[in-house]
FIZA-620430 format. One line per field, with one value per atom (N, C-alpha, C, CB): x negated, y negated, z negated; residue in three letters; atom name. Coordinates in steps of 0.1 Angstrom, whole numbers, padded with zeros to 4 digits, always signed. Each point is the difference from the previous one (the first is absolute). Glycine has a CB too. Layout:
x <- [X,...] .
y <- [Y,...] .
z <- [Z,...] .
residuo <- [ala,...] .
atomo <- [CA,...] .
END
This chain:
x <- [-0920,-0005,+0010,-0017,+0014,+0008,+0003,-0010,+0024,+0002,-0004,+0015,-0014,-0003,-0015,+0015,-0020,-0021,+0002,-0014,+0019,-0003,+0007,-0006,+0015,+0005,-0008,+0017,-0019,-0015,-0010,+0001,-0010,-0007,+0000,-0001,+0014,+0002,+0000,+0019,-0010,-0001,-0018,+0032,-0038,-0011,-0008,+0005,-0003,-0008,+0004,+0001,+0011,+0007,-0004,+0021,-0025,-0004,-0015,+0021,-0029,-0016,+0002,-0011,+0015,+0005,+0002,+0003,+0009,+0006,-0002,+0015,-0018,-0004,-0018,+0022,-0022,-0018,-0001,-0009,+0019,+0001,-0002,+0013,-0007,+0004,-0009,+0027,-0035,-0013,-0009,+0001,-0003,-0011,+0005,-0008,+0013,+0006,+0000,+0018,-0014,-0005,-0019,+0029,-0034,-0014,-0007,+0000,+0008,-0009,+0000,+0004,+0011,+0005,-0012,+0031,-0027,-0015,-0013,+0009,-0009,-0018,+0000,-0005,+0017,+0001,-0005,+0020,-0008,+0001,-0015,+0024,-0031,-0013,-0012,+0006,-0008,-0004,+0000,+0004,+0011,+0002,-0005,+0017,-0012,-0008,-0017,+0018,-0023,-0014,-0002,-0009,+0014,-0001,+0007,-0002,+0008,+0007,-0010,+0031,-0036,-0011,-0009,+0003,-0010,-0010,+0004,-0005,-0007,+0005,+0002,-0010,+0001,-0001,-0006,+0002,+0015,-0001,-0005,+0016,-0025,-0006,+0014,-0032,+0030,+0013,+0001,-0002,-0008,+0008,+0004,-0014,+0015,+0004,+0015,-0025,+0029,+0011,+0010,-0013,+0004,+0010,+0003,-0010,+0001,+0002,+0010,-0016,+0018,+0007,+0018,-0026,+0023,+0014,+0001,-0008,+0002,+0004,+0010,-0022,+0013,+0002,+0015,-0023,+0023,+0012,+0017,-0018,+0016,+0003,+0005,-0014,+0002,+0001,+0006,-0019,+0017,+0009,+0017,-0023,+0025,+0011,+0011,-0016,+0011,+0002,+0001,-0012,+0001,+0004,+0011,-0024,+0027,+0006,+0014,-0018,+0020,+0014,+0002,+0002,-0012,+0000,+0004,-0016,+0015,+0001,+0013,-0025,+0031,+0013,+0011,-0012,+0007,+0010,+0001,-0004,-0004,+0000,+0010,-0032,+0028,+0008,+0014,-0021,+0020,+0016,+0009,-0008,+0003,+0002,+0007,-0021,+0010,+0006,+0009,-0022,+0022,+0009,+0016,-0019,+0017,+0013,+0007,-0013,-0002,+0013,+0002,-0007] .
y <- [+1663,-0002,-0004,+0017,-0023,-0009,+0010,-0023,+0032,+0007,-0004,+0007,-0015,-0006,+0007,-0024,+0019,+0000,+0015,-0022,+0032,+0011,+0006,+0000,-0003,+0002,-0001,-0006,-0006,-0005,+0009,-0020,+0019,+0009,+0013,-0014,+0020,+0018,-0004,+0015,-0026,+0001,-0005,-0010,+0005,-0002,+0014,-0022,+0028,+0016,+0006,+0006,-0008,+0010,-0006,+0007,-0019,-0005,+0001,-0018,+0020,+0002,+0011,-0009,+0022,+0010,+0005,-0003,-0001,+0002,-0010,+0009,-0017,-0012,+0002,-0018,+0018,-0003,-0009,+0015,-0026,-0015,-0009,+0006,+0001,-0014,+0006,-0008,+0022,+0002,-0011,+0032,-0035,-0006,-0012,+0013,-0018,-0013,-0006,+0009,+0000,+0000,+0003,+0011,-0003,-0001,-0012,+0026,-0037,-0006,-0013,+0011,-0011,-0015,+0000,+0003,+0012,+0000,-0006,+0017,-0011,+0001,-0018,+0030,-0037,-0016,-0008,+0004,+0004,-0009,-0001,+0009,+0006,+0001,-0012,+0028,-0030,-0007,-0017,+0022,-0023,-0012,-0005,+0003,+0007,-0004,-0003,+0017,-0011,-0004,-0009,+0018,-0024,-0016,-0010,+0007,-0004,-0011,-0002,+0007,+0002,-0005,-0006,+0016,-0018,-0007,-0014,+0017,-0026,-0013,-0011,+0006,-0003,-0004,+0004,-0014,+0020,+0006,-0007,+0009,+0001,-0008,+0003,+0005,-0014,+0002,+0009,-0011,+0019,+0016,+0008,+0004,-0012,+0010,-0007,+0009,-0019,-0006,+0006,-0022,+0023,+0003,+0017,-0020,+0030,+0008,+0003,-0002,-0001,-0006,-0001,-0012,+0004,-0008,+0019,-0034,+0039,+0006,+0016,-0016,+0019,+0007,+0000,-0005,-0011,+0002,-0002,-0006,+0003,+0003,+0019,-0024,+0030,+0012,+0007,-0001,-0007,+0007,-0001,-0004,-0006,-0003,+0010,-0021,+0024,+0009,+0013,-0015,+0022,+0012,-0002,+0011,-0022,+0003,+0000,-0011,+0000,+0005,+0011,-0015,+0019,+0016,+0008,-0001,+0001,+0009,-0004,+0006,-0017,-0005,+0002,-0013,+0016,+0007,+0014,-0017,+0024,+0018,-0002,+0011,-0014,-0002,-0007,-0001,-0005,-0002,+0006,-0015,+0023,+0015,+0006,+0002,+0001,+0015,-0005,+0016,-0030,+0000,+0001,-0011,+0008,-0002,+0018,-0027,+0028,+0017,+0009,+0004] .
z <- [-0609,+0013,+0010,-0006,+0014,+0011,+0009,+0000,+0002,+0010,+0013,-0014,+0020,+0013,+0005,-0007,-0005,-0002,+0002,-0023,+0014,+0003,+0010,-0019,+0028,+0014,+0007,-0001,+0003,+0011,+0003,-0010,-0006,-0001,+0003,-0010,+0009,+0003,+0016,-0023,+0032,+0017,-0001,+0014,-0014,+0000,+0004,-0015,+0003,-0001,+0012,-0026,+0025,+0013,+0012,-0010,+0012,+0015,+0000,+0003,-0011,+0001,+0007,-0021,+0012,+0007,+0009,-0009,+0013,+0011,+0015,-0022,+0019,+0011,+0005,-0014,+0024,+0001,+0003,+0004,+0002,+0000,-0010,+0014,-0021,-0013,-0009,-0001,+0002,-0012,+0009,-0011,+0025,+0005,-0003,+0017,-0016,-0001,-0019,+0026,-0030,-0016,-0005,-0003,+0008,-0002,+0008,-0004,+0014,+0007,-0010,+0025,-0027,-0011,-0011,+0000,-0009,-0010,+0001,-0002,+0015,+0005,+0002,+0018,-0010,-0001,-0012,+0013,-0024,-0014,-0006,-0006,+0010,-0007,+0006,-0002,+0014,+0006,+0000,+0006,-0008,-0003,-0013,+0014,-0026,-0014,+0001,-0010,+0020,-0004,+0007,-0005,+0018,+0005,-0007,+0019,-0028,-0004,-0018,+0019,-0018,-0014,+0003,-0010,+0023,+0006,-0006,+0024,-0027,-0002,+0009,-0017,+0024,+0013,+0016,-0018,+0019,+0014,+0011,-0008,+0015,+0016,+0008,+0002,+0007,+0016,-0001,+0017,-0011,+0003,-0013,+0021,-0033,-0009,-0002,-0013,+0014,-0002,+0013,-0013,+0027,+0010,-0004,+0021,-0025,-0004,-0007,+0004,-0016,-0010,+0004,-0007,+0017,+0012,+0002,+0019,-0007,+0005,-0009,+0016,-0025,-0012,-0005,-0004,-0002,-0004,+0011,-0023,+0035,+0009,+0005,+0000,-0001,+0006,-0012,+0018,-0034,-0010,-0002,-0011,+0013,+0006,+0010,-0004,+0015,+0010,-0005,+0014,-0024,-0003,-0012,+0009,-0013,-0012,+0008,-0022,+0031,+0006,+0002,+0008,+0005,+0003,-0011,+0014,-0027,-0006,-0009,+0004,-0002,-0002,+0007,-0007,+0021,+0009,-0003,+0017,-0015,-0004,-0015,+0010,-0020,-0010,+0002,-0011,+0015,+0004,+0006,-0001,+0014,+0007,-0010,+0014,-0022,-0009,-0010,+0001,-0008,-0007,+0007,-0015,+0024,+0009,+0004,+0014,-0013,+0002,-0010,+0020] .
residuo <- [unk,unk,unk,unk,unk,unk,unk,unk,unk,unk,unk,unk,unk,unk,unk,unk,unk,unk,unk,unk,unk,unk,unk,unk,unk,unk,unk,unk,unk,unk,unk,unk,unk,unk,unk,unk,unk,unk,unk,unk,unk,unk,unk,unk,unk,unk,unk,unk,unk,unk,unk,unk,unk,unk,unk,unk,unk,unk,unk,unk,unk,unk,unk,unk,unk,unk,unk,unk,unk,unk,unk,unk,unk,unk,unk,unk,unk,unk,unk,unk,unk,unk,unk,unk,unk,unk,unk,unk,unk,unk,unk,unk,unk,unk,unk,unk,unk,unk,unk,unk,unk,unk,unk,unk,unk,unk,unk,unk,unk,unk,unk,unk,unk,unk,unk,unk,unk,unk,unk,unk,unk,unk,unk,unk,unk,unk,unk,unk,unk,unk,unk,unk,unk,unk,unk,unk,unk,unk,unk,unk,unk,unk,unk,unk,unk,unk,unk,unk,unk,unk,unk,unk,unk,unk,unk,unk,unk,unk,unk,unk,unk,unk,unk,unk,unk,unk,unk,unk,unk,unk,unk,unk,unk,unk,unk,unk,unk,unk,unk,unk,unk,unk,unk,unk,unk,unk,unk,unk,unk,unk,unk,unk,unk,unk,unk,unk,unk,unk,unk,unk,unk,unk,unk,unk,unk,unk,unk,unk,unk,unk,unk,unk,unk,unk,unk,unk,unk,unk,unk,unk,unk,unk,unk,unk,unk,unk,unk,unk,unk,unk,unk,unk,unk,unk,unk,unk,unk,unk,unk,unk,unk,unk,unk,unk,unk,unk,unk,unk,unk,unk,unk,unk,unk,unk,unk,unk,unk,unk,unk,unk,unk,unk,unk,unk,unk,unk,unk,unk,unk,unk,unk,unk,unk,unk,unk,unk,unk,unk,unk,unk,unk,unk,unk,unk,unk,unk,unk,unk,unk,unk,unk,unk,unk,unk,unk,unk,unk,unk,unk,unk,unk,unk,unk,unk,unk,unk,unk,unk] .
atomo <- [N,CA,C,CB,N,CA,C,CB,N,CA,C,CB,N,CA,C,CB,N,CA,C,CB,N,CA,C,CB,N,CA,C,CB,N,CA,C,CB,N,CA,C,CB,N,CA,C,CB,N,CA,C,CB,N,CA,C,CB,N,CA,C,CB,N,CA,C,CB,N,CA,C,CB,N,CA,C,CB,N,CA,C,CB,N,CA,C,CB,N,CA,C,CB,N,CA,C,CB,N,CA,C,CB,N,CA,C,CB,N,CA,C,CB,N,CA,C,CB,N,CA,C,CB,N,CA,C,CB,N,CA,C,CB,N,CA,C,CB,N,CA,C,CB,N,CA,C,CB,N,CA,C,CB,N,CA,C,CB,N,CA,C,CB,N,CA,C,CB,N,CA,C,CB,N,CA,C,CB,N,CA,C,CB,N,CA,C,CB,N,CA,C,CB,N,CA,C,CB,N,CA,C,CB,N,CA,C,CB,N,CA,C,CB,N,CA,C,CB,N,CA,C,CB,N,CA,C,CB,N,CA,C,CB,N,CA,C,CB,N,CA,C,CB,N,CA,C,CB,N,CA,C,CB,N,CA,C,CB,N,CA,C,CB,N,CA,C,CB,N,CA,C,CB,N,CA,C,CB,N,CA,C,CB,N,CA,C,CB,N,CA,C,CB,N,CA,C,CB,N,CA,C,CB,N,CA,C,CB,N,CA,C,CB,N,CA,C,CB,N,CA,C,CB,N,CA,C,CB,N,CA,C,CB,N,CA,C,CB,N,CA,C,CB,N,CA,C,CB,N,CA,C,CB,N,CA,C,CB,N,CA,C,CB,N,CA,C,CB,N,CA,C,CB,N,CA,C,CB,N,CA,C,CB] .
END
C-alpha cells in the first residue's frame, strides 16, 4: 500500500472529525459527484440540465479546494 494513500486517508478521518467545515465541505462535494452522475447519463440534456450540470461542477470544484486548503493546514502543522 502507498504510504502517502494511507496518510491522507488517516488526515482525512481526522478532519471529518475534527473539522465541521471540511465534513460540510466533503458531504457537499459527494452530494455534487452524485448529482452530476445522474445528468451526465441523460442522453440528451435540456438547457436547464446542461446549465445545471455547468453550475454543479463548478460548485464541485469550490468544495474540493475548500477541502484542499483545510488539508493542507494540517499537513503543515
Amino acid at each position: 500500500m502507498d504510504d502517502r494513500k494511507y496518510l491522507g486517508g488517516m488526515l482525512i478521518e481526522k478532519l471529518l472529525e475534527a473539522d465541521a467545515g471540511f465534513k460540510e465541505a466533503f458531504n457537499n462535494h459527494r452530494e455534487c459527484v452524485k448529482k452530476l452522475s445522474r445528468l451526465l447519463k441523460r442522453p440528451h440534456p435540456t438547457h436547464v440540465e446542461a446549465m445545471e450540470k455547468d453550475r454543479l461542477k463548478k460548485l464541485k470544484l469550490s468544495y474540493k479546494d475548500e477541502m484542499q486548503r483545510k488539508f493542507a493546514q494540517l499537513r503543515a502543522v
